[in-house]
DRENROMAR-600643 format. One line per 2 residues: their letters; for each residue x, z, y of C-alpha. Coordinates in Angstrom, 1 decimal, m for minus. Each point is the difference from the previous one (the first is absolute). Layout:
# DRENROMAR-600643
A = X,Z,Y; ...
# end
This chain:
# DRENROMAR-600643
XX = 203.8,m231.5,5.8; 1.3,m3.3,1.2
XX = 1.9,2.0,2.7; 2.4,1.3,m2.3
XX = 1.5,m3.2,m1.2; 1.7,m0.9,3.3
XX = 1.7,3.5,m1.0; 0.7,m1.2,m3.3
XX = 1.6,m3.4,0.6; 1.9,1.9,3.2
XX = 1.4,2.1,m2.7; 0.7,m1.9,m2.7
XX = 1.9,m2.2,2.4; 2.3,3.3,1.1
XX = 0.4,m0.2,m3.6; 1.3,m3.2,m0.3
XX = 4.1,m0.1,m1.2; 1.4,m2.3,2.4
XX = m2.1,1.3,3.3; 0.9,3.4,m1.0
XX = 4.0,m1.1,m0.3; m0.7,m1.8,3.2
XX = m1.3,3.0,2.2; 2.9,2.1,m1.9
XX = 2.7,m2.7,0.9; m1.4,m0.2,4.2
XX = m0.3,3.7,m0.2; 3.6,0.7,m0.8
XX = 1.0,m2.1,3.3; 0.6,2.9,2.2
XX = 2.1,2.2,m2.2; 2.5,m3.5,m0.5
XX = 0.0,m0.4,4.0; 0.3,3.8,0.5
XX = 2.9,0.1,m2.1; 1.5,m3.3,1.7
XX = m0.5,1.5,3.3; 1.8,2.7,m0.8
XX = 3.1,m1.1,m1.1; m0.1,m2.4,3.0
XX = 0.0,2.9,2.2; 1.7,3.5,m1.5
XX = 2.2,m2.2,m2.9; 0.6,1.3,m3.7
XX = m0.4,3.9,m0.5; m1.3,2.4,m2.1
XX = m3.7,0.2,1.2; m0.5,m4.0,m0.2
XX = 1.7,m0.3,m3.5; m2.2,2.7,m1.4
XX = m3.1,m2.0,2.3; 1.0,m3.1,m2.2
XX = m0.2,1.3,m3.3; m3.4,1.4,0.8
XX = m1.2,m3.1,1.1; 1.4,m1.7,m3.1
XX = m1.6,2.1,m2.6; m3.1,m0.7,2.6
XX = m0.3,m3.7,0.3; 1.4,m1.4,m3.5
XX = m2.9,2.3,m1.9; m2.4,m0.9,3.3
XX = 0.8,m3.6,m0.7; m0.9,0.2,m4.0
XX = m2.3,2.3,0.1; m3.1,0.1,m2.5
XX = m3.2,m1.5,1.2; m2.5,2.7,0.7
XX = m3.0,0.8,m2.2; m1.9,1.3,2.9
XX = 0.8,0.4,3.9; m1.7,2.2,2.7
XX = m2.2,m2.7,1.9; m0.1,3.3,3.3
XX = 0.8,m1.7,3.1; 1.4,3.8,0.6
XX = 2.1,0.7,m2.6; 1.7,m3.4,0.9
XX = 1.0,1.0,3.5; 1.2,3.4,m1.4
XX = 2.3,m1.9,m2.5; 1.1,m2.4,2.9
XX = 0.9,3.0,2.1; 1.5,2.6,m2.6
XX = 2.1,m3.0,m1.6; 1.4,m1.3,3.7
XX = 0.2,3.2,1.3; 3.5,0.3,m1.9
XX = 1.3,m2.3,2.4; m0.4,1.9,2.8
XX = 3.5,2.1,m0.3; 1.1,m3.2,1.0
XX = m1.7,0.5,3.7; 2.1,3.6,0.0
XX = 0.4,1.7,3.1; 4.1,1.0,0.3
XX = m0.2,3.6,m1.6; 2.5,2.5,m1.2
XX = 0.8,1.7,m3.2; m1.5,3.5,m0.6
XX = 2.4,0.3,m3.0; 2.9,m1.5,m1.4
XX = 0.0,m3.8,m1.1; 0.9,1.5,m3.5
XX = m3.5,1.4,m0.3; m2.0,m3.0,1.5
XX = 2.1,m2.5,m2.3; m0.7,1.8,m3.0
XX = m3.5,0.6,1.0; m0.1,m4.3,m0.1
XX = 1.9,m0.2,m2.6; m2.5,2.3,m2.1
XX = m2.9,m2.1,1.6; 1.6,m3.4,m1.4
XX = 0.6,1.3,m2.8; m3.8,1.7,m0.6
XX = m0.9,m3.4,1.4; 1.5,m2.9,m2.0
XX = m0.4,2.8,m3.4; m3.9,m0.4,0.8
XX = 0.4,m3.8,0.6; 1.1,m1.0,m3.1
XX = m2.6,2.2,m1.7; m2.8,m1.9,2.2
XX = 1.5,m2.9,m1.5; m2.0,m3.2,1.1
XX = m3.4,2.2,0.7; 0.8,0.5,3.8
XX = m2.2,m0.3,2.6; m0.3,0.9,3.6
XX = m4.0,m0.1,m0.1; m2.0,2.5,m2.1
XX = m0.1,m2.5,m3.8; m0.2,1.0,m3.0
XX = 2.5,m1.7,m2.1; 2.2,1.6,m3.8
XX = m0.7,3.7,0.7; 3.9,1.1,m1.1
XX = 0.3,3.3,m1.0; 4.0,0.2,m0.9
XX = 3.3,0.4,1.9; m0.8,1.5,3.5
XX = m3.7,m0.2,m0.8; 0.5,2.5,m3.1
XX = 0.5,2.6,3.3; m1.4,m0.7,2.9
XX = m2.9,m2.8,0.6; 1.4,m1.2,3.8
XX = 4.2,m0.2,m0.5; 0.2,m2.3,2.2
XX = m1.7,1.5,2.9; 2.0,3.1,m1.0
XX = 3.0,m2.7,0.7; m1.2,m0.9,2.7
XX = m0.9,3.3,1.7; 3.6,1.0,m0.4
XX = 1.2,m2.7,2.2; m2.1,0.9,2.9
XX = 1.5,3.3,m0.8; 3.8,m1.3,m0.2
XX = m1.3,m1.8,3.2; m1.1,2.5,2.3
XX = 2.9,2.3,m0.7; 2.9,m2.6,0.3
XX = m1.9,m1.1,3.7; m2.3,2.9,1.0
XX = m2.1,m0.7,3.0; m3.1,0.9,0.7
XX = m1.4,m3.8,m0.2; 1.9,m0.4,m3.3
XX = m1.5,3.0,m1.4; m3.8,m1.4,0.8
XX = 1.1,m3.9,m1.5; 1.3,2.8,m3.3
XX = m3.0,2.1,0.1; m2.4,m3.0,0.4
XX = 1.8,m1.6,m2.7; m0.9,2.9,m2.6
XX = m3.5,m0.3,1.6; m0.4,m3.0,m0.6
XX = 1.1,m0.1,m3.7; m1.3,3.3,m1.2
XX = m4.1,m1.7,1.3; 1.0,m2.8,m1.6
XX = 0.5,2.4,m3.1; m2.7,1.3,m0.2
XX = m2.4,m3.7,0.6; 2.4,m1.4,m3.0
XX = m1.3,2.8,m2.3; m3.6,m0.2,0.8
XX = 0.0,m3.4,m0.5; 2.0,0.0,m3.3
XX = m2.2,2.9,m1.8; m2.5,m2.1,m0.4
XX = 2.0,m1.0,m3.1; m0.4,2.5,m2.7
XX = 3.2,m0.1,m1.1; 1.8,0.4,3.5
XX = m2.3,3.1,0.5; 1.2,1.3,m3.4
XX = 4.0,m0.5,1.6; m1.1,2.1,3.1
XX = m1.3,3.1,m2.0; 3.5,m0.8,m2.1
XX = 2.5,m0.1,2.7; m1.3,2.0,2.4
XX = 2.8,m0.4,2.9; m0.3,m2.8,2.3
XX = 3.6,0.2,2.0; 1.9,3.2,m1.5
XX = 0.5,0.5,m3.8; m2.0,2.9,m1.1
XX = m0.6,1.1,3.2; m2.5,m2.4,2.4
# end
């Protein structure tokens, strides 16, 4: 028995408000030098405006967010977070790649994405995470359709990305992407059923990336 308090006071200080914010704040480094770098090197366009407003609706909520009620202590399931979440970066790394279609369908592929994207962001509201927590379980906006939106967001970019540079690495870093995410899916849900009432949201939204669909 006196084995599982370690656990216990390892959790509870996950749980702690200003640790939490803190790992939130250092976490969001990255995205805020990705989007520096950048500008630095391609200047102001289309892609890197609709970057920044991601990462806006991304770090203000990450920032603020509510303090967990309870946090997946798996070694695991924090590497797959680490990876999935980073793994957005990687477009960054492209290989130089050609369209397969015009840059009217790529753009509004993005554009859909960002939108799908910051919708499901202000729905999160401040319960975002990048590790598997269980925090408000929010059940409106987005979240009244489809239980991942911002994956679904997400997913869409790889798919904007792939088309507007198609190479065969950039198709891997895409797929991988989706990969990633859709595992991470999954681990998220199993950890959250626990909770009654999240299990009673699954059997009433039953679509994880498409409305009414899947």
């Amino acid at each position: 028995m006196n084995s599982k308090v370690p656990d216990s006071n390892f959790l509870a200080l996950l749980a702690n408000p200003w640790l939490d914010r803190s790992i939130a704040a250092i976490s969001c480094v990255p995205f805020v030098y990705n989007a520096y770098y950048r500008y630095r090197h391609g200047g102001l366009n289309l892609p890197l405006v609709s970057l920044w407003i991601q990462y806006i609706f991304l770090i203000i909520p990450m920032v603020y967010r509510r303090p967990p009620k309870r946090v997946t202590p798996n070694p695991a399931y924090w590497l797959l977070a680490f990876v999935a979440t980073y793994w957005t970066l990687m477009p960054s790394l492209a290989s130089p790649g050609r369209s397969l279609f015009s840059s009217t369908l790529s753009n509004g592929i993005a554009i859909l994405g960002l939108v799908v994207a910051v919708w499901a962001r202000v729905s999160l509201g401040r319960n975002i995470g990048f590790v598997p927590a269980q925090r408000d379980i929010v059940t409106n906006g987005a979240y009244h359709y489809f239980r991942h939106p911002i994956y679904t967001g997400i997913y869409l970019g790889y798919l904007s990305f792939a088309l507007r540079v198609y190479s065969p690495l950039n198709v891997v870093i895409a797929v991988l992407g989706i990969f990633w995410l859709s595992v991470k899916c999954i681990v998220e849900e199993n950890f959250l059923k626990a909770d009654p009432q999240y299990a009673a949201y699954m059997q009433t939204v039953r679509a994880r990336w498409i409305p009414f669909i899947v």
